[in-house]
Phi, psi and omega in degrees: 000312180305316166317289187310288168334319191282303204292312165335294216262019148273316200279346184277310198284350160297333185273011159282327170335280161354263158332320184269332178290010182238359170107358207271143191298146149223124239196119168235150187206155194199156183219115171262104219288194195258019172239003172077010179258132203291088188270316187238154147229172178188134139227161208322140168221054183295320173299307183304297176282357176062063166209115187293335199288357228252019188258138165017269161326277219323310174313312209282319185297278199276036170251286201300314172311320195271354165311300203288336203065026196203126187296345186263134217245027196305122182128326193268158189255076170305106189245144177207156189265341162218187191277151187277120155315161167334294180293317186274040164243285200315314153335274148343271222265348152290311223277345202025081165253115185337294190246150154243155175211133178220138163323266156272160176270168171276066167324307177280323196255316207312129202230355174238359161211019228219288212256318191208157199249052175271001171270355163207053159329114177281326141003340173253149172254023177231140188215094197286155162293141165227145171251131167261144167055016162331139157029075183255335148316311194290331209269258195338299167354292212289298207276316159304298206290317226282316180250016112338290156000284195291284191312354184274297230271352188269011184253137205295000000 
């Protein structure tokens, strides 16, 4: 499982590549069905499309929903290069998706174990399995280097 875990969330963290060679926060996802097949991959594309709403999951949930046909993702497995904000937790657990497995944590944003426990709130009636910390270095990196950068290249 740890094996499998590495590999998803490698392949999440190349569509973070992505994203940042495109100016984008980078953050990658990927969806997986409970047969191991690759339903979505995404990464943010909030600048782009001028939609705060445009992050990674949320891309990744409805491209696997319009595969599946179903708005409901039961079965899958979500890999992410951080941890999931308030809205992309919510997401998830409307989407009932089974397992999460994410990298680094958010210490500011982070909605599933750092700020709020919403993917498995016993308060909800859906409840994800979560994995913590995968390529969790490599992933904090990713986020540390890119607005390192950004705070470098915007100075005067």
């Amino acid at each position: 499982m740890d094996e499998m875990n590495e590999t998803f969330l490698q392949r999440a963290i190349e569509r973070a590549r992505e994203a940042e060679s495109r100016g984008e926060v980078p953050i990658g996802a990927l969806i997986v069905s409970a047969e191991g097949d690759v339903l979505a991959e995404a990464s943010n594309e909030t600048i782009e499309r001028c939609d705060p709403t445009a992050h990674a999951e949320i891309l990744a949930i409805r491209a696997a929903g319009q595969k599946i046909g179903n708005y409901r993702l039961t079965g899958t497995t979500v890999y992410s290069t951080i941890e999931p904000c308030a809205m992309c937790a919510g997401a998830l657990v409307n989407a009932r998706v089974a397992r999460l497995v994410y990298g680094a944590p958010d210490e500011r944003f982070g909605a599933v174990r750092s700020k709020f426990e919403i993917c498995d709130s016993e308060i909800l009636n859906h409840r994800i399995e979560i994995v913590t910390g995968v390529l969790e270095e490599e992933c904090r990196k990713l986020m540390q280097d890119f607005f390192r950068e950004r705070r470098y290249t915007r100075r005067p």
